[in-house]
Structure formats: C-alpha cells, structure tokens
C-alpha positions as CSV (number, residue, x, y, z in Angstrom):
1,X,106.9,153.4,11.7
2,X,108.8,156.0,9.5
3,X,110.8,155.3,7.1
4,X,109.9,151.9,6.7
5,X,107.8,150.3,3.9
6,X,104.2,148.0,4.2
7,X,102.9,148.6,0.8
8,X,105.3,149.3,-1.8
9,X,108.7,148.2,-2.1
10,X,112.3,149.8,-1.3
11,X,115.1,150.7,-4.0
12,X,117.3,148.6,-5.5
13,X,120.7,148.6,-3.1
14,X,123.7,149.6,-3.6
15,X,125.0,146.1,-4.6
16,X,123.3,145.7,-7.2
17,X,124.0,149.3,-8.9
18,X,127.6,148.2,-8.8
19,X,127.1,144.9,-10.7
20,X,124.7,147.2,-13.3
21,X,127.0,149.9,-13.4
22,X,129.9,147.6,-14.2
23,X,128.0,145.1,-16.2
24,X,129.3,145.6,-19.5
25,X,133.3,146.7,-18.8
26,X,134.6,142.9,-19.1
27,X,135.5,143.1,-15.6
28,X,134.4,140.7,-12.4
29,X,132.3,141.5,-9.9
30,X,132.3,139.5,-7.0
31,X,129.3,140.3,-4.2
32,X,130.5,138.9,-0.7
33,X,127.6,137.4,0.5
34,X,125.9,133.9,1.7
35,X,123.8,134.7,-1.7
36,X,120.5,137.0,-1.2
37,X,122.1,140.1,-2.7
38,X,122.9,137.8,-6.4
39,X,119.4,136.1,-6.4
40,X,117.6,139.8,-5.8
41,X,120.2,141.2,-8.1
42,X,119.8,138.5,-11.1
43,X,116.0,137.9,-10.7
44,X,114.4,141.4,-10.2
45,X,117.4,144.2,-10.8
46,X,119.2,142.8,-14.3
47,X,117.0,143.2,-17.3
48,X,120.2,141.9,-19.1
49,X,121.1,139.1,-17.2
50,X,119.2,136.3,-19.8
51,X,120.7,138.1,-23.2
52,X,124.3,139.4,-22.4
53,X,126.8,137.4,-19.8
54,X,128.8,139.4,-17.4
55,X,131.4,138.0,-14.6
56,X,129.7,138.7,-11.9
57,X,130.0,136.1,-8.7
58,X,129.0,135.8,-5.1
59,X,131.4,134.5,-2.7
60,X,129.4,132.5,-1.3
61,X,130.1,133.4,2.9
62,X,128.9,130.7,5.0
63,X,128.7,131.1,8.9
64,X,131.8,129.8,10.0
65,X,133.9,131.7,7.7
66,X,131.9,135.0,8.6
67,X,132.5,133.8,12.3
68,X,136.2,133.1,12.0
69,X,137.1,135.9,9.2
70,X,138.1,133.5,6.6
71,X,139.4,136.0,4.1
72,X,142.0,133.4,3.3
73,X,139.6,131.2,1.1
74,X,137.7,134.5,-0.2
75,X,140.6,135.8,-1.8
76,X,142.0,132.6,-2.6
77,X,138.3,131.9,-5.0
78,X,138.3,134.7,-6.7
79,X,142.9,134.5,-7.8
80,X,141.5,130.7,-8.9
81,X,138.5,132.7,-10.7
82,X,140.5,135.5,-12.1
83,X,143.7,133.3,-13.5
84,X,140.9,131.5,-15.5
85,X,139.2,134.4,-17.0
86,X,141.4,136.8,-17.0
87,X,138.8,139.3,-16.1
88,X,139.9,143.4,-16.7
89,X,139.6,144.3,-13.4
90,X,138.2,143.0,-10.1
91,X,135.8,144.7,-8.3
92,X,134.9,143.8,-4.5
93,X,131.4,144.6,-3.0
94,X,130.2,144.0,0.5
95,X,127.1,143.5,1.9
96,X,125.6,143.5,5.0
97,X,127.2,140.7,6.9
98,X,130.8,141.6,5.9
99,X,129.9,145.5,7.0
100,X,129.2,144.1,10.8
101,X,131.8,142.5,10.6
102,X,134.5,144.5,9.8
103,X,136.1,143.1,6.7
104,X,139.0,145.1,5.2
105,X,138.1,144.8,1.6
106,X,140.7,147.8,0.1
107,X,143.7,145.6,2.1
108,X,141.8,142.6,0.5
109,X,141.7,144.1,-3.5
110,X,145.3,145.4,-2.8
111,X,146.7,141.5,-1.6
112,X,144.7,140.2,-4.8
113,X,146.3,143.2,-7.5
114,X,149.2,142.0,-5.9
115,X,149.2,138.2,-6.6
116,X,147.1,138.4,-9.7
117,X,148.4,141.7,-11.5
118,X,144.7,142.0,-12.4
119,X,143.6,145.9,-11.4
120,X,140.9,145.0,-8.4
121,X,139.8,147.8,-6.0
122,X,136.6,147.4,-3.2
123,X,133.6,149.5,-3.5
124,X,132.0,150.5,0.1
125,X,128.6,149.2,-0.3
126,X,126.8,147.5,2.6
127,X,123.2,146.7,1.7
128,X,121.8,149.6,2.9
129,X,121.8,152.2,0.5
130,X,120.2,152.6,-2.6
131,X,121.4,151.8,-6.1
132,X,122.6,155.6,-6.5
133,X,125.0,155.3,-4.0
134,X,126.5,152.3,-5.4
135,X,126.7,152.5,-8.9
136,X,128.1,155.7,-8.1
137,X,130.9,155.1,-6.7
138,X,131.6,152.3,-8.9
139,X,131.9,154.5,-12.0
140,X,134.1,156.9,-10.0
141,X,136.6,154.1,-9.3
142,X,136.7,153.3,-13.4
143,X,137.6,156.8,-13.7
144,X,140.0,157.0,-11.2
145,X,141.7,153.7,-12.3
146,X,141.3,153.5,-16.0
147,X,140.9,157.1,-17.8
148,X,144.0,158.2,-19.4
149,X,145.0,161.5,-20.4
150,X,143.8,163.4,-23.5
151,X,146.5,162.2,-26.2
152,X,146.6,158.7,-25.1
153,X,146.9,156.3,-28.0
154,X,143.6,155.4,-29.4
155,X,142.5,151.9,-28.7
156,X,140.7,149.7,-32.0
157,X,137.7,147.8,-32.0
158,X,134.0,149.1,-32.9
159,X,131.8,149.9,-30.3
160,X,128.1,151.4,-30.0
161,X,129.8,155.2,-29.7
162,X,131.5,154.9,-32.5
163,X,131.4,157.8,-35.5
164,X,129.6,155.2,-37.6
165,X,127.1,154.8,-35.2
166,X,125.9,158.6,-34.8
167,X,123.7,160.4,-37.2
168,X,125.7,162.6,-39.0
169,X,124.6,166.8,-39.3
170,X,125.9,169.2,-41.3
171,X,126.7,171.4,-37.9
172,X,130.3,171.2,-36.5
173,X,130.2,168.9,-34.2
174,X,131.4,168.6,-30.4
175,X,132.2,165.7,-27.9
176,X,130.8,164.7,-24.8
177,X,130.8,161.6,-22.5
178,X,127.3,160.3,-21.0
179,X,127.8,159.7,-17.5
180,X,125.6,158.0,-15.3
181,X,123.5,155.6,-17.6
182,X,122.3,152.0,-16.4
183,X,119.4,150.4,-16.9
184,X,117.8,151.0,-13.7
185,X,117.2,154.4,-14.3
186,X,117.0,153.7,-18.6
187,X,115.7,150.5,-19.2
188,X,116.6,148.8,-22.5
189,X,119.8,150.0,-24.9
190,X,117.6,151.7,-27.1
191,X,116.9,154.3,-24.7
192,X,120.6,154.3,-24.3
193,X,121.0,154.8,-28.0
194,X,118.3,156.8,-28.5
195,X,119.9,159.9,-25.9
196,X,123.1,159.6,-28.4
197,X,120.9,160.2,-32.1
198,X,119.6,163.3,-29.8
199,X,122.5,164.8,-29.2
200,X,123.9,164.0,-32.2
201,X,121.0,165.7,-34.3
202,X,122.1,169.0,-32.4
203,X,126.0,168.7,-33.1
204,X,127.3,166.9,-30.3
205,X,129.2,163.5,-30.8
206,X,129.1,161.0,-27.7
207,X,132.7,159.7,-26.5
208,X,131.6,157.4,-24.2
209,X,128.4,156.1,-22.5
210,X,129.0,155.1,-18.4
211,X,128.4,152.6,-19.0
212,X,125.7,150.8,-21.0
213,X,126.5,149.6,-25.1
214,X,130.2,150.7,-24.6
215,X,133.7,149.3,-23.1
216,X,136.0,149.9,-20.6
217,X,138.7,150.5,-23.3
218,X,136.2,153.8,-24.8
219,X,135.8,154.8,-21.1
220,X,139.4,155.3,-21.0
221,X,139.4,158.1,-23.0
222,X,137.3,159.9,-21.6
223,X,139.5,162.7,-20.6
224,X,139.3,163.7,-24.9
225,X,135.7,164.6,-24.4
226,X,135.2,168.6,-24.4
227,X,132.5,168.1,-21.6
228,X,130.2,165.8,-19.8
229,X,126.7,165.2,-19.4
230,X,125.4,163.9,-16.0
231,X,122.4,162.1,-16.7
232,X,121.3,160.7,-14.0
233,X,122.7,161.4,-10.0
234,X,124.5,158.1,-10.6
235,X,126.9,159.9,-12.9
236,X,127.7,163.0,-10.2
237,X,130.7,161.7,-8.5
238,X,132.4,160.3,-12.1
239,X,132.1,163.7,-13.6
240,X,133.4,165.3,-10.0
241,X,136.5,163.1,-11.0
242,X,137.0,163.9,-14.4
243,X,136.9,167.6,-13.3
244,X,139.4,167.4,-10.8
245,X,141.6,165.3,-12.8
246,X,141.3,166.6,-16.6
247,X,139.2,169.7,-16.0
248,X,136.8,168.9,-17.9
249,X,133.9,170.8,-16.9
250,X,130.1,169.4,-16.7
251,X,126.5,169.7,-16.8
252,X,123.5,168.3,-15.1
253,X,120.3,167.3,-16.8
254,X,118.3,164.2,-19.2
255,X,117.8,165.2,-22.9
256,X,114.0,165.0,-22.5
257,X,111.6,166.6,-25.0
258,X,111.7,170.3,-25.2
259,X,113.9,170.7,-22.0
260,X,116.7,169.1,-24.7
261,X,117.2,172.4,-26.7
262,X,118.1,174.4,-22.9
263,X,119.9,171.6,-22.3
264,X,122.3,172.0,-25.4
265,X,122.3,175.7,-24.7
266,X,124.0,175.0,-21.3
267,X,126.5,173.0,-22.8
268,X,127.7,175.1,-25.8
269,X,128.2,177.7,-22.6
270,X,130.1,176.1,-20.8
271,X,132.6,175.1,-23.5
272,X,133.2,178.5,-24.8
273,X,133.6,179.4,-21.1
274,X,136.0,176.7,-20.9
275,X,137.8,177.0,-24.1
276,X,138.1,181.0,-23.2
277,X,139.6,180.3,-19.6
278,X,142.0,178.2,-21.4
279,X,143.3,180.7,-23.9
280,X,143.2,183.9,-21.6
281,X,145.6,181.7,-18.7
282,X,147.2,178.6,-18.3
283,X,146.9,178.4,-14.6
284,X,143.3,179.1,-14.9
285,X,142.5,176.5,-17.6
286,X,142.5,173.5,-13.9
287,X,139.4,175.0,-13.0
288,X,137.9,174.2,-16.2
289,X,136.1,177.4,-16.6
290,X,133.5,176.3,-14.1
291,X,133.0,176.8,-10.6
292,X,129.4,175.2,-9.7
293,X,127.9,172.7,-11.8
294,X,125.8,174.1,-14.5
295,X,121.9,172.5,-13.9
296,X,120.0,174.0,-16.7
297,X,116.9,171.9,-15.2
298,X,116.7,173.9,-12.2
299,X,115.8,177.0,-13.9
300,X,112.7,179.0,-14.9
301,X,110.7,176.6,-13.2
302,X,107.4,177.6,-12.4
303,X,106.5,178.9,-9.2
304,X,102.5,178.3,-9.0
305,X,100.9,175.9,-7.0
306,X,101.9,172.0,-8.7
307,X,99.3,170.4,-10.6
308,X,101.7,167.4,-11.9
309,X,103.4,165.0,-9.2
310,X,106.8,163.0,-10.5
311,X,108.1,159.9,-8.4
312,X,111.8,159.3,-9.0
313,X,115.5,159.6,-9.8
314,X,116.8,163.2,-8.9
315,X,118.4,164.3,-12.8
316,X,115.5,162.6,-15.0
317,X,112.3,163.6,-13.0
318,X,113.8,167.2,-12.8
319,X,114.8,167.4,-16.4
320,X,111.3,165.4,-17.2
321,X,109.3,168.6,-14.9
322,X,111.4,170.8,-16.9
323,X,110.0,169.8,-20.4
324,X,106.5,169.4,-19.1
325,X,106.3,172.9,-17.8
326,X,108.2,174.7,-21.1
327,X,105.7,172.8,-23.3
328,X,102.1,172.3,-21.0
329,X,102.5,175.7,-18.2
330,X,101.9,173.4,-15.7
331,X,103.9,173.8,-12.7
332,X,105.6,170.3,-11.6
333,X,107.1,169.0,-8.5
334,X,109.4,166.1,-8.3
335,X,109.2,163.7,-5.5
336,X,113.1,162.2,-4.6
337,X,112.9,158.8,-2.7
338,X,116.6,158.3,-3.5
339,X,120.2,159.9,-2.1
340,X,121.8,161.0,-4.3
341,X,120.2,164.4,-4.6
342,X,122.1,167.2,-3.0
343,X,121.9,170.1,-5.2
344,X,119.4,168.4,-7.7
345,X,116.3,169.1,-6.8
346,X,114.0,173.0,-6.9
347,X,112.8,174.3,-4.1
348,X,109.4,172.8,-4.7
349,X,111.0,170.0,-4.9
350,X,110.4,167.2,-1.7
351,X,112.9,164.4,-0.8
352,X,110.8,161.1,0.7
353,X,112.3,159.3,3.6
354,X,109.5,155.9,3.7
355,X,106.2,155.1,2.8
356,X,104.8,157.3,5.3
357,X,106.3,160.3,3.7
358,X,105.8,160.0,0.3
359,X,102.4,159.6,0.9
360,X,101.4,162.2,3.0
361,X,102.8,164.5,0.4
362,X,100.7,162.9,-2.3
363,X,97.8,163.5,-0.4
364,X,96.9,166.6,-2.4
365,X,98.6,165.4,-6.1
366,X,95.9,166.2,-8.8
367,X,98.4,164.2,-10.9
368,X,100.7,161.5,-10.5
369,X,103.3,160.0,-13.0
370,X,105.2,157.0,-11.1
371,X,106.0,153.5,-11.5
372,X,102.7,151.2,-11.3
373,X,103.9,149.6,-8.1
374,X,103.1,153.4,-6.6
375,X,99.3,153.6,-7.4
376,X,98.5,151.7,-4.1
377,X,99.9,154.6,-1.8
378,X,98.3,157.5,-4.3
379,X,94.8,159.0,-3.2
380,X,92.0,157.9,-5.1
381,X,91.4,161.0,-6.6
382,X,94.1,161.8,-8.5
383,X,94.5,161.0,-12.6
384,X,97.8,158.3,-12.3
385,X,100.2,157.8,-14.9
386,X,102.5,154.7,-15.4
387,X,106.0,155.7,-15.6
388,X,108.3,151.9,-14.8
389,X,111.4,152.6,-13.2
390,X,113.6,149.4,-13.1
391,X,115.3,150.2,-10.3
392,X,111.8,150.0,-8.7
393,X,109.7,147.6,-9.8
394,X,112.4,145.1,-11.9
395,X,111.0,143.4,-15.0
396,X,107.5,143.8,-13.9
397,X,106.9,146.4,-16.4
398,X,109.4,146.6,-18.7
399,X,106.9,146.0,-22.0
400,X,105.3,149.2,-20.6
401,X,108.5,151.1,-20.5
402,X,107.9,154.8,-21.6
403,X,110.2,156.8,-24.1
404,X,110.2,159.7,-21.9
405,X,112.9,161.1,-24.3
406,X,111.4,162.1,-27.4
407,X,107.3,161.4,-25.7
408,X,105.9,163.3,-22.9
409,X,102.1,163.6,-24.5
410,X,101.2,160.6,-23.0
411,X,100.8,162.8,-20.0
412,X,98.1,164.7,-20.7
C-alpha cells in the first residue's frame, strides 16, 4: 500500500508539536483525548518531560461523553484546572475522535476566555498530520495573541536571550528573533543555545527563541526585532504573521557550518532593504521591503548528479546540503517526508509520501545521512550516516545526537 508504513515509523503528529512548541510559555495545554496522544507524546516525543514541568493535560474523553457531546464537563475541568494554576493562556488541541466528531473547539476556548479571563484559543489539529503542521500553527496563535508592538514597555526578569547571555563582538550588533525551534527538530537546549553564540559571533543579538530556553513574556516583543530567522518549516507561518502585522521582514535557512556566513549575508540584505524602503516612503515601509521570502539555502546549489542523500525537516536538511556542497563539491539532495515544505525545497529536491516512496528513491543513494531507525529501508550498498531526528525516533538516540551546527566532517 502507499503511503503507509511496515518498517519504519511515521512522524510525530500534530498534537504533540503543539504541547512541544508551547512547552515552555507557562501556559496549559490540554489534549482532548481518551489518552493515546499524552502517553505517545510524554513517552517517545518530550525529551523534557522528566527535567522541566509544563501544564500540559489530557481531557480524558470517555465514550459516553464522545457519544453525547459532553462539552459541558470538558470545559467545566479545565475553568477547575485553570482557577488553580492560573495558567498564561489556555490552549485547546483535538485529536482524532473529537475531529469525527465535530467538536467546536474556537466556540469552546471563547466560552472558557469568557468565564476564566485566562487568554485560551483552539489549535486545529486532528491526529493526522505531522508535528510541522501543529507546532506551526501553535506558534502563529502566540503571535497573533501575545506580540505587542515595537515600543511596548519592557517586561523584567532574566531569561536565556538575554544580553548577558550572548557573546559579546566588537561589530555593531543587530536583532533577530529565532523562529521555529523545538526539540523535535534540535534536540537538547544546547543546540538551542549554541544557534544564538553563532549568530552572535557575526553581530547579530537574538530577541527571542520560538520557543525553546525563553518566555512568553520575551516572545511578546518580538515585533522590536529588525528581522527573523525561520529555522525550521515550523517557524513559516509565525514569521508570515509578524510580517503582516509589524513588517518585519524574514529569512529562511539553519546556521549550519559554512552555509552560516551566506546566511548572515542574506540577512544584512534584507535589513538595509528594509531600513531603505522605510526612509525613501512611509506607505512603503508595510511591505517590509520584501516581497518573497529570502532562502539563501536554495541557491548555487549544485546541479550534477547527487552523491549525498539527506532524510528530513525541509529548512535544516536544505541549509545542511547547502554547507556540505560549499565546503565538499558534492552535489546533495534532500529527501522531505514532512508538509510543511512548499517553497523549501530545490528542484532536485524529492518530497516522500510513505515507505514505499522514500525508498524507491533511495534505491540509487551512494550516501545516506538519516535517523538510525532509516537504515532498514536504505540499500545495502550505500555508506549510511546516523543523523537522530527526535521528531522521528524519540529518545532512542538522543546520546548520539549530532552537532550538525558547527560539525558536518563526520560526513565524510
């Protein structure tokens, strides 16, 4: 059958990449669920669920109440919940029984805002899309809710993006939010941390991170940031927001290796292309100097038949193919199991729908960087290289987890 899996597992769902994407923002998840999408989510998807708490709940829907749409004693659990904790904001995600059967969770969020004065808002998810899709649209609706204007007052209390916290340079420095960071797609804070010491040896301060190591009160001010980094698809529709509401402009692509320095590149452009809209016309300054997104990744890629084969997220793999080619001249081709991809991938680029697909195109891969749990489907030929991707495998392999930022020679 196509597009279905024997061998190697699916994605993490779109559940769970809300409760990672809103982890660490103080706020309360609830899944609405009998209570398969928490034990997946806490067991195989949460590297941080044993270290760091978080709200998040699962409503616990038995049969009769999914039968007789008792909404009555969903919403009355989580007022009970919320009047306790005192959560930041509420967050509502479905999952597949709720999808069948209709529930109106925006009417839902709007009847507990109501009753609780606690900012709460649904997020479509249904169980049966991948974590991109979820974790998504979870960070848009922070940004739509919570992100305040440029001039805002400043809110108090250290956090990881703090000045303190960034190496200083003698170069002038410029701001930037992160968007699009969770640990499915970055594993432990580190890596986190170490995409901010990056950017900040080559003059650029970090705002914000969305939203791993930083709070819902930095996120706020995002708007102050000069421009923002998508790194990783999960980060697309946030920075689609900010544009349309702010102007800020942004650009596509991972701070990997040598791709990091065409990277910066793209960014100082599109400031001064900003910052010269602004000062030649008002009216133009909405647009935000930028009418496609800027994907350095995409270009100068080599055209020559592929000799390496990356498995994975859309932004990393094509920012990863972009610092293996500058540095080795080996043409690269990124493999896309996920949906969140229009626009991100080159034209030798493939997008996977199943088992079935991914491996017929590996057929002819001379060599293969993926997580572990791909190695079954590869062909026996082909030199392999472990690359763990959370959001694939879980905790299986986190002790092998690769700093892909500032090391790509373990690939040759």
């Amino acid at each position: 059958m196509r597009q279905s899996y024997r061998i190697i597992p699916v994605y993490t769902a779109d559940v769970s990449g809300v409760c990672s994407a809103l982890y660490e923002l103080g706020g309360m998840v609830v899944m609405h669920d009998p209570s398969g999408c928490n034990s997946t989510y806490n067991t195989h998807d949460e590297i941080r669920w044993y270290e760091q708490d978080s709200l998040i709940y699962i409503s616990g829907l038995t049969e009769i109440d999914a039968v007789m749409g008792n909404d009555a004693k969903f919403i009355r659990d989580i007022e009970e919940t919320a009047r306790e904790l005192q959560p930041k904001f509420i967050a509502l995600a479905g999952s597949p029984i709720p999808f069948m059967n209709g529930t109106d969770f925006p009417a839902i969020a709007q009847v507990i805002e109501t009753e609780t004065g606690i900012p709460a808002f649904a997020i479509p998810t249904n169980g049966m899309h991948d974590y991109t899709y979820g974790a998504g649209l979870a960070l848009a609706k922070i940004a739509e809710r919570f992100v305040q204007p440029s001039g805002a007052a400043k809110v108090t209390g250290a956090t990881r993006t703090d000045i303190s916290d960034v190496t200083s340079t003698g170069r002038s420095s410029h701001t930037l939010n992160l968007l699009g960071v969770t640990p499915l797609d970055f594993g432990p804070q580190q890596n986190a941390d170490c995409m901010k010491q990056i950017l900040a040896k080559h003059g650029w301060q970090v705002t914000s991170i969305w939203a791993m190591g930083d709070s819902l009160e930095n996120l706020s001010h995002a708007a102050e940031a000069e421009v923002n980094l998508v790194v990783s698809s999960v980060g697309l529709e946030t920075a689609k927001i900010l544009k349309e509401k702010f102007g800020t402009p942004y650009v596509i692509g991972t701070p990997v290796g040598d791709f990091t320095e065409d990277l910066v590149m793209a960014l100082e452009q599109v400031t001064n292309n900003t910052n010269k809209k602004k000062k030649s016309s008002e009216e133009e300054s909405t647009s935000g100097g930028q009418d496609e997104p800027e994907i350095p990744y995409l270009r100068n890629r080599l055209s020559t038949s592929p000799e390496i084969t990356l498995i994975g997220e859309a932004v990393t793999m094509g920012s990863l193919a972009a610092a293996i080619e500058k540095k080795y001249e080996k043409a690269v081709r990124v493999l896309c199991p996920l949906e969140t991809n229009a626009g991100l991938l080159a034209p030798a680029d493939h997008i996977t729908k199943g088992e079935e697909e991914a491996e017929n195109y590996l057929k002819d891969a001379k060599i293969i960087v993926a997580d572990p749990l791909y190695r079954p489907i590869c062909p026996s030929h082909s030199q392999f290289y472990d690359l763990p991707h959370i959001a694939f495998s879980g905790r299986i392999y986190l002790k092998r987890y690769k700093d892909i930022l500032t090391n790509t020679t373990y690939l040759l």
